[in-house]
C-alpha positions, 0 to 999 in steps of 0.5 A, spaced: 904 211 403 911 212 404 915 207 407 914 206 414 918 200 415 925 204 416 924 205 423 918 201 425 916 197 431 912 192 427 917 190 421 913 190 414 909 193 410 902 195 409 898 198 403 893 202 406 886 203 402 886 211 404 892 216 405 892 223 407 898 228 409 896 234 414 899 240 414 904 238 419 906 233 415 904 227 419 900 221 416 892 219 416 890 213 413 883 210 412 883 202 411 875 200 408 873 194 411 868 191 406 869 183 406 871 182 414 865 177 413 872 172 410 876 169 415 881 169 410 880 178 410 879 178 417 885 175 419 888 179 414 886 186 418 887 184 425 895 183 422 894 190 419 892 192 425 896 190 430 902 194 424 898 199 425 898 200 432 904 198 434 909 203 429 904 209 431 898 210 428 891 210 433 885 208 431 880 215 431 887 219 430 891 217 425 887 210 423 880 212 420 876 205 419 869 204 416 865 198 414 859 195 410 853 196 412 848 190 412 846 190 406 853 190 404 853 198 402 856 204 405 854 206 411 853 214 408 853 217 414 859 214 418 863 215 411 861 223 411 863 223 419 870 220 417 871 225 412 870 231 416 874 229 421 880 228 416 878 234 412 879 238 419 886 235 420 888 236 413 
């Protein structure tokens, strides 16, 4: 991810899971949020979060989330509904 913290709302830096450029150039991440069942990770995503909102990424626009599902595998088709969206945007 380029460095975001030149300029940025929010100083600090996040290392997303995810990162895609679309053709006009504009940033989309995708975060995969696996152990949010730990305080230590979930306190830890609600920071990058508010990184994430406060320097211009939206959530379902440029910021793509997905999670385990409840056997703590991937939710398949969630993940494939992710991936098109950002195919169609890249």
């Amino acid at each position: 991810m380029p460095d975001r913290e030149v300029g940025a709302t929010r100083p600090g830096r996040v290392l997303p899971d995810f990162t895609f450029a679309t053709s006009a150039g504009d940033m989309l991440v995708w975060e995969h949020l696996g152990r949010l069942d730990r305080d230590d990770y979930r306190a830890d995503w609600d920071w990058k979060r508010l990184w994430y909102r406060d320097n211009g990424f939206n959530e379902g626009e440029s910021l793509f989330t997905s999670m385990d599902d409840e056997h703590g595998g991937l939710h398949m088709p969630a993940v494939n509904a992710i991936a098109e969206v950002i195919q169609a945007a890249i």
